[in-house]
C-alpha positions as CSV (number, residue, x, y, z in Angstrom):
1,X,-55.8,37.8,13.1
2,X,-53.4,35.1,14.2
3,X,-50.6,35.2,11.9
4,X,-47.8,36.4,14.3
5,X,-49.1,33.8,17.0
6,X,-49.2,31.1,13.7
7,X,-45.7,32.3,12.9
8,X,-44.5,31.3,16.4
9,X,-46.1,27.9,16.8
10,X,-44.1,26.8,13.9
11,X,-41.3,28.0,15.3
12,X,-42.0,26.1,18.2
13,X,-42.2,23.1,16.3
14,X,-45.8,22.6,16.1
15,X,-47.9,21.6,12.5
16,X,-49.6,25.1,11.9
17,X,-51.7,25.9,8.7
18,X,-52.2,29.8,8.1
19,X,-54.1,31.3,5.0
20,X,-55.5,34.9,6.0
21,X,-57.0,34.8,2.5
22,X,-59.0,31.3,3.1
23,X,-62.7,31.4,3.1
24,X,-64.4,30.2,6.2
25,X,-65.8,26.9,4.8
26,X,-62.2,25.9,3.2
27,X,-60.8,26.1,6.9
28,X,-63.7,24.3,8.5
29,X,-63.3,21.6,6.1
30,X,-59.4,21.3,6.6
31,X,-59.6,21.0,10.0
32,X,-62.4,18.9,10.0
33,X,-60.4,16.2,7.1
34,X,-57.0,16.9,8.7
35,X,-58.1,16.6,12.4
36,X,-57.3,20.0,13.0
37,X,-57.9,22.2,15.9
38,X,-59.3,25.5,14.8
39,X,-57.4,28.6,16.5
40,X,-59.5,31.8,15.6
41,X,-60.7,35.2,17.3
42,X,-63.9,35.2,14.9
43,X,-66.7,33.9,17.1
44,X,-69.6,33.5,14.6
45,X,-66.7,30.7,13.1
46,X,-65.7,29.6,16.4
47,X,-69.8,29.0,17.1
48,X,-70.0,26.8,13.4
49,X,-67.5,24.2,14.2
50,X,-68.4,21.3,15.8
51,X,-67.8,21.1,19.5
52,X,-64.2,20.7,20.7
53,X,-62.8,21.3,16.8
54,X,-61.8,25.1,17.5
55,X,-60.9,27.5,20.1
56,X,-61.7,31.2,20.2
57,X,-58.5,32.8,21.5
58,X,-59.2,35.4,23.9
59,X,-55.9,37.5,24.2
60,X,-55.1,40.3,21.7
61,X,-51.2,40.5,21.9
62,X,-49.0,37.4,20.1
63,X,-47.2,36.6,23.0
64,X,-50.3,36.2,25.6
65,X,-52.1,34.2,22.8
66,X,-49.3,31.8,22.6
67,X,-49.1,31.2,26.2
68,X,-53.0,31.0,26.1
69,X,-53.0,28.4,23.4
70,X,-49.9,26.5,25.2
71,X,-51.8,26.3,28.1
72,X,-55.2,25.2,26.7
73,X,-53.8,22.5,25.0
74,X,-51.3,21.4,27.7
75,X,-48.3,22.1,24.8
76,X,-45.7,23.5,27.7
77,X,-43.6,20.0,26.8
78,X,-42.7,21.6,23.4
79,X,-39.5,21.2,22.2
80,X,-38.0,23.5,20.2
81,X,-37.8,21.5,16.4
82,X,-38.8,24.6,14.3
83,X,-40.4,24.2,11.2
84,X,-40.8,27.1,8.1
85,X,-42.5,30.0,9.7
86,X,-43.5,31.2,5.8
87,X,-45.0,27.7,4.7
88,X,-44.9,25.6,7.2
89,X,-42.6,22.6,6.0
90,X,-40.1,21.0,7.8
91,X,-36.5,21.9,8.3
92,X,-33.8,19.8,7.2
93,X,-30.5,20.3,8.0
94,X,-27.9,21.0,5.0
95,X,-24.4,21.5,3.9
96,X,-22.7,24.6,4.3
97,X,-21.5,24.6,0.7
98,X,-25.0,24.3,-0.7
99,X,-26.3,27.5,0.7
100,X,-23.5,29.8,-0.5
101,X,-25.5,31.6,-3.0
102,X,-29.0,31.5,-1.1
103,X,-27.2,33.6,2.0
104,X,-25.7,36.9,2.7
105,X,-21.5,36.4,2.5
106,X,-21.5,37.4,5.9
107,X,-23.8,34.8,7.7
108,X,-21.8,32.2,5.4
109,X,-18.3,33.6,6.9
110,X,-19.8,33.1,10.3
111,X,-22.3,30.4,10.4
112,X,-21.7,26.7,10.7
113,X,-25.2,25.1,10.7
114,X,-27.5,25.8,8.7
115,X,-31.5,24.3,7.8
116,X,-33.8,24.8,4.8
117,X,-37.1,23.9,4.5
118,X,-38.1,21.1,2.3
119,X,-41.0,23.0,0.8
120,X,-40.1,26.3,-0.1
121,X,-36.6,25.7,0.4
122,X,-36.2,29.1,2.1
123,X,-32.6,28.7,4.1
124,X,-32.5,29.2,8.2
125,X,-29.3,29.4,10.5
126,X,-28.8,30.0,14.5
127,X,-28.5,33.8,14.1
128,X,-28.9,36.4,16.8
129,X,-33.0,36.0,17.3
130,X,-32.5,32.5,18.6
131,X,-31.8,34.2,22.1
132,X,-35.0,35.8,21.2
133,X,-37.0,32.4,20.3
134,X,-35.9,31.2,23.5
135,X,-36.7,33.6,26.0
136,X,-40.1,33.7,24.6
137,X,-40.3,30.0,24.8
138,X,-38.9,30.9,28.8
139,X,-41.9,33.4,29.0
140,X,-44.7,31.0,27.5
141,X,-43.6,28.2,29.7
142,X,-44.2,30.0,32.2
143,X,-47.3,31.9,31.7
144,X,-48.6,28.4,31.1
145,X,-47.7,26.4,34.1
C-alpha cells in the first residue's frame, strides 16, 4: 500500500524497509528488534503494535503521504543522500570506467558522476528526474512546515 511513498523516503535518504509480501508478524517483529517505526494504512496492524511503534497514514496519494509522514516525524531537515530505491542499500559513489557495461552508451557519453548501491549494485547517475526529486522535495517541505 506504501511502496511508491517507501520508494521516495529512500530517495530522500531515509533507512526504509519495504516487503509487500511480508506477513504481519515478520514486520512487527522487525520493527520491534530494529527500532523501527511502522508506516502502514492497515489499521487492525496499526491497533497491534505497541504504542508509539507505528503510524497509520491517512493520505491515499504518494506525494500527500510523504509530506504527512515528513511532517509527523518532524523529517523537513532531510537532506537529500539517496539510497537504492529497489533494496534499500547505500549509494557509493564510483568510477566512470567501471560502469561502462552496466549503462546505456548514451548516459556513459554524457554522464560524469555516477553511484551504485552497495547491495544490489544496481548503478544511479544525475539524469533528468533529479529536477523531478527535487521539486518534490520543494513540495514536501512545504506541505510540512
Amino acid at each position: 500500500m506504501l511502496g511508491r511513498t517507501a520508494k521516495w523516503l529512500r530517495m530522500l535518504g531515509f533507512n526504509v524497509f519495504y516487503d509487500n509480501k511480508a506477513a504481519d508478524a515478520d514486520l512487527k517483529k522487525l520493527c520491534l528488534e530494529e527500532n523501527r517505526v511502522l508506516l502502514t494504512k492497515d489499521v487492525a496492524l496499526h491497533e497491534s503494535m505497541p504504542h508509539g511503534s507505528s503510524r497509520l497514514v491517512a493520505a491515499v496519494h504518494t506525494r500527500e503521504q510523504l509530506a504527512e509522514v515528513v511532517s509527523s516525524f518532524r523529517l523537513d531537515r532531510f537532506a537529500l543522500h539517496p539510497r537504492c530505491s529497489l533494496c534499500n542499500g547505500a549509494l557509493v559513489p564510483v568510477q566512470k570506467e567501471s560502469v561502462q557495461d552496466w549503462v546505456p552508451p548514451y548516459v556513459f557519453r554524457t554522464q560524469s558522476a555516477f553511484q551504485r548501491c552497495c547491495l544490489c549494485r544496481k548503478v544511479y547517475w544525475p539524469g533528468t528526474h533529479l529536477g523531478k526529486i527535487v521539486q518534490v522535495c520543494r513540495m514536501i517541505r512545504k506541505a510540512s512546515g
